[in-house]
N, C-alpha and C positions, 0 to 999 in steps of 0.2 A: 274723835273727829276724823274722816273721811273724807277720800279723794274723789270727785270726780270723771270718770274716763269719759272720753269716748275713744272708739275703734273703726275707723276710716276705710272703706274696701273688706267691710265682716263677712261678706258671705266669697271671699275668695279665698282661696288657700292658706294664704299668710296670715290673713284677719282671720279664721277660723282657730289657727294655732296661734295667734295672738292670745284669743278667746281662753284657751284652753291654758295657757301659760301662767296669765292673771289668776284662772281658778289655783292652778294646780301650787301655784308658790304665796298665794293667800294672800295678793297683792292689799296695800288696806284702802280697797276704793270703798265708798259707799253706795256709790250708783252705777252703772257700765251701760253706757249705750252703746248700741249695734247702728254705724249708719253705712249706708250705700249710695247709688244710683239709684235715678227713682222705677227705674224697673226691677230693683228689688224691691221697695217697698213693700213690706207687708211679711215678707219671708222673713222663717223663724230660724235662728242660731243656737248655738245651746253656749252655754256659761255655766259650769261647773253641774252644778243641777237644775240648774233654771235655764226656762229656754229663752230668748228677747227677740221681740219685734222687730224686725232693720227697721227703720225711718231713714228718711231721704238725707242726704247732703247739705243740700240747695234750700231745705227748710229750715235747718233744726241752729237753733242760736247759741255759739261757741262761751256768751259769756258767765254765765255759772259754772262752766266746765275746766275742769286746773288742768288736766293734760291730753292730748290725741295724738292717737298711736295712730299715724298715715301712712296704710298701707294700700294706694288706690292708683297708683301708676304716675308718672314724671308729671304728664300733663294737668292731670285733677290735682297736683301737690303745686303745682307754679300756680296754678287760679286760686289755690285754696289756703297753703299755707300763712301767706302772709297775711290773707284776712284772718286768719282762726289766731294766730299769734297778734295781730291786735287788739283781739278781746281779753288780751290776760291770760290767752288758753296758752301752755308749751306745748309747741308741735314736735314729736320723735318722728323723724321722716323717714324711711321706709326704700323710698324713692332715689336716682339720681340726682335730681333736680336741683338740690344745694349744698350736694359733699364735695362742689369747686369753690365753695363760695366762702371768703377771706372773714366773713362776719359768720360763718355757723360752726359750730364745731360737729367735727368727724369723729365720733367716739365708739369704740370698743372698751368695755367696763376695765379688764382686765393689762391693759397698751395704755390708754391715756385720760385716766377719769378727769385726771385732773383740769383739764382740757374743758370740762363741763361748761365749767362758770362765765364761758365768752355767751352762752346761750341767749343772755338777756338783751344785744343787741339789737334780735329780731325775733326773741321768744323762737326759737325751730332749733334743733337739732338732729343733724344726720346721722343716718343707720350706713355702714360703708355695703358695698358688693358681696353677694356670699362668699364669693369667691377669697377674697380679700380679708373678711373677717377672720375665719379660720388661721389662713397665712399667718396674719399678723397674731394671735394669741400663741402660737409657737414660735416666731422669730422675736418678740420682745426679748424675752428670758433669755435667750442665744446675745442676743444683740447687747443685752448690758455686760456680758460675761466678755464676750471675745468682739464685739466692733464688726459689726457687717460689712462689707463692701459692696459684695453681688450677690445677686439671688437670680436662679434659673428656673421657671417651676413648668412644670405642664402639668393642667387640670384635664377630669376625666370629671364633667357635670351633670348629673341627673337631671331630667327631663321635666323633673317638679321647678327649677330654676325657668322653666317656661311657664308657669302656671299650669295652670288643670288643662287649658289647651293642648298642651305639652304630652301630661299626662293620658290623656285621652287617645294622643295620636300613637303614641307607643301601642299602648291596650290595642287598639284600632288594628295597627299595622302587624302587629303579632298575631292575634287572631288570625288577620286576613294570609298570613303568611301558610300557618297550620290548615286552615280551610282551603285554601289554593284560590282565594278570593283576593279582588285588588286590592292592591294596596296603596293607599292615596295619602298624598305627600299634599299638607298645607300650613299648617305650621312651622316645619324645616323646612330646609332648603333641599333635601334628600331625606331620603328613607332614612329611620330613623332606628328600625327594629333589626338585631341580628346589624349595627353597622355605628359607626364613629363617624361625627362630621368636625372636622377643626375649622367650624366659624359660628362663635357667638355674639352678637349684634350684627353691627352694619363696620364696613370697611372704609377704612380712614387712609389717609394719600400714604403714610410711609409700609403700606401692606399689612400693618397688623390691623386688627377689631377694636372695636370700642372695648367691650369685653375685658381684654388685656391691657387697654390703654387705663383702664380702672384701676387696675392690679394696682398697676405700676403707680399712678397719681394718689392716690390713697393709701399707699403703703407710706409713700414719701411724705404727706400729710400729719397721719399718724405717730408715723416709727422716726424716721430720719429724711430730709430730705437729700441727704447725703449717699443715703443705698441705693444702687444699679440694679435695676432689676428688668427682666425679661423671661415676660407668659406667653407660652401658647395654650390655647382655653379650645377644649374640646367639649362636645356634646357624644356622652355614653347613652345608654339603652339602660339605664336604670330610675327605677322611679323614685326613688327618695336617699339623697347622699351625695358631696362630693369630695371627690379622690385626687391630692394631688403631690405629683412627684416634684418635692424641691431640694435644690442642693445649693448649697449655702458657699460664700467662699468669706473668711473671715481675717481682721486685721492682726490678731492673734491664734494662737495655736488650742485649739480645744480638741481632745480627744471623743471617740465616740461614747466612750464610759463617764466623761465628762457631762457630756452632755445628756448624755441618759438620766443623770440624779440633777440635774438642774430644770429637766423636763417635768421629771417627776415629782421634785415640788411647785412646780409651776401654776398658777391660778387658773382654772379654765382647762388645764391638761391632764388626761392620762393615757401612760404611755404602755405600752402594749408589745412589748419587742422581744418575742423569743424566737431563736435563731433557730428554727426548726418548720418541718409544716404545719400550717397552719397558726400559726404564732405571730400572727398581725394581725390586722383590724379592719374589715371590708368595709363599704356602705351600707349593707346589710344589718350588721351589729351595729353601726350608726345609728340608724333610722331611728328616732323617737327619743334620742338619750342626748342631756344638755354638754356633753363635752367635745374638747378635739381631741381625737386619738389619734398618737404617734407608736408609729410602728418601723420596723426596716433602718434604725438609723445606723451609718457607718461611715467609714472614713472615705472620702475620694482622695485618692494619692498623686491624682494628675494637677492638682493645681495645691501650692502652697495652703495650709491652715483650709482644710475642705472638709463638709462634710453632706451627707445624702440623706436623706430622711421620706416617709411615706405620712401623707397629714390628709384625718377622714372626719368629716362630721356631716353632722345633719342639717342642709344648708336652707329648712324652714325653720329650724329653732336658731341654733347660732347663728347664722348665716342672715336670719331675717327677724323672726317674731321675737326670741330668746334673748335676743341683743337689745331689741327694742326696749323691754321690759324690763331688763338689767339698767338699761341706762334710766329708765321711768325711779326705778330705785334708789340710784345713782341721788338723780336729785332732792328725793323727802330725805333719804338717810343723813345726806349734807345739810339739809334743810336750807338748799337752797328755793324752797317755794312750799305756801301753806296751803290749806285748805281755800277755798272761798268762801264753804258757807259750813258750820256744824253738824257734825250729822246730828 
């Protein structure tokens, strides 16, 4: 007996590595559709070695279908989720659109599975910020040992966190850079290539970003809503990976060798930490691999019970698609929800 998917936003980057996740961990669907906009209609996706059709949105009827991975943006997920979870479908949202919201749970497989089971209130489950997911699959393990208080982090985010639009303006601007050709800024808010911008979303009254106003609300969500936290969320010139520098301040005393073999059995973690060159873990080595890697961790001596750490994953797999489909597991392995119909 088999599941049936569908994948919401398939010919975007996310839904493409949805795609590709389902094949590659032998998800047990029996059927997978591809649906989009209907200006996709018609374009072909690939699924492990088969290719599939997109079909529209707006057409295709959710109620034979047990789950949808909604990867199509805030707006198409507020029009859509709550209809597709009235038919019986779980919706994994992908989206902001309901990781504020008191009836959906916020899950990272690895932080709070158990947290699953509120799902049934409105059938939808949210996928947290990439930014955020990562975070949290290394401060869990920290946090049961020694009691968080604050957490400081600055992110350094790849330009795939914007979509292929994203992507494209890097490629674009790089290019145009080595040709001595313009370089045209529309996706950022500045050049993008050869440069760092610290602002990701739109600007909220107390000066930070939505962005970091994420961090912060979804850590607290998830992990405690008792941890202090404060992100600045930058935009790097990398196309696949995000990099972030967090330092921890805890209500107990943990050493950094402490915390190195607590990392390292950690679910979701490996850790990467030789004290020499090149003995950490870039977003490079990221790209394409389902874990977070911890590198650089050490003591900070300036504040009571501190410690510094360097935290890199791949913010399309974990971050987005990988999390999605972990949590899709989450639910048959508990068996909280069956089949519809037999294969």
């Amino acid at each position: 007996m088999g599941y049936k998917v569908a994948v919401v936003g398939a010919t975007g980057n996310v839904g493409r590595e949805m795609l590709d996740i389902l094949a590659e961990r032998a998800f047990p669907a029996e059927t997978v559709v591809a649906l989009a906009s209907r200006r996709s209609l018609g374009q072909e996706v690939s699924f492990g070695d088969k290719t599939l059709k997109v079909q529209a949105l707006d057409q295709y009827d959710f109620s034979d279908t047990d789950i949808c991975l909604m990867s199509a943006g805030g707006d198409t997920s507020k029009e859509w989720s709550p209809r597709i979870g009235q038919q019986g479908c779980v919706v994994i949202d992908n989206s902001s659109a309901f990781r504020y919201d008191s009836d959906v749970p916020l899950i990272v497989p690895e932080v709070n599975a158990d947290a699953i089971t509120g799902f049934s209130k409105k059938n939808i489950i949210a996928n947290p910020n990439c930014s955020t997911a990562q975070l949290v699959v290394a401060l869990k393990p920290l946090h049961e040992a020694a009691t968080i208080k604050r957490v400081v982090v600055a992110t350094y985010q790849s330009v795939s966190g914007a979509g292929k639009e994203g992507m494209d303006e890097l490629f674009n601007q790089t290019r145009a850079v080595f040709t001595a050709g313009e370089v045209k800024v529309q996706k950022f808010t500045k050049r993008i290539a050869f440069n760092v911008i610290p602002h990701i979303d739109v600007f909220m009254e107390d000066g930070s970003t939505k962005e970091e106003w994420k961090m912060v609300a979804e850590t607290k969500k998830m992990l405690d809503p008792k941890i202090k936290l404060t992100a600045t969320c930058v935009r790097v010139p990398v196309f696949i990976g995000h990099s972030e520098a967090v330092n921890v301040e805890f209500e107990r005393p943990i050493s950094a060798e402490e915390a190195r073999e607590i990392l390292r059995s950690a679910p979701g973690v490996l850790v990467d930490d030789k004290r020499e060159p090149g003995g950490y873990i870039t977003p490079h080595e990221a790209a394409g691999e389902d874990a977070t890697y911890i590198s650089r961790i050490r003591e900070d001596i300036t504040v009571e019970n501190g410690l510094s750490f360097w935290c890199v994953s791949d913010n399309l797999r974990k971050g987005a698609a990988l999390n999605t489909v972990q949590i899709a597991e989450v639910l048959i392995n508990r068996k909280l929800i069956s089949p519809k119909t037999a294969a």
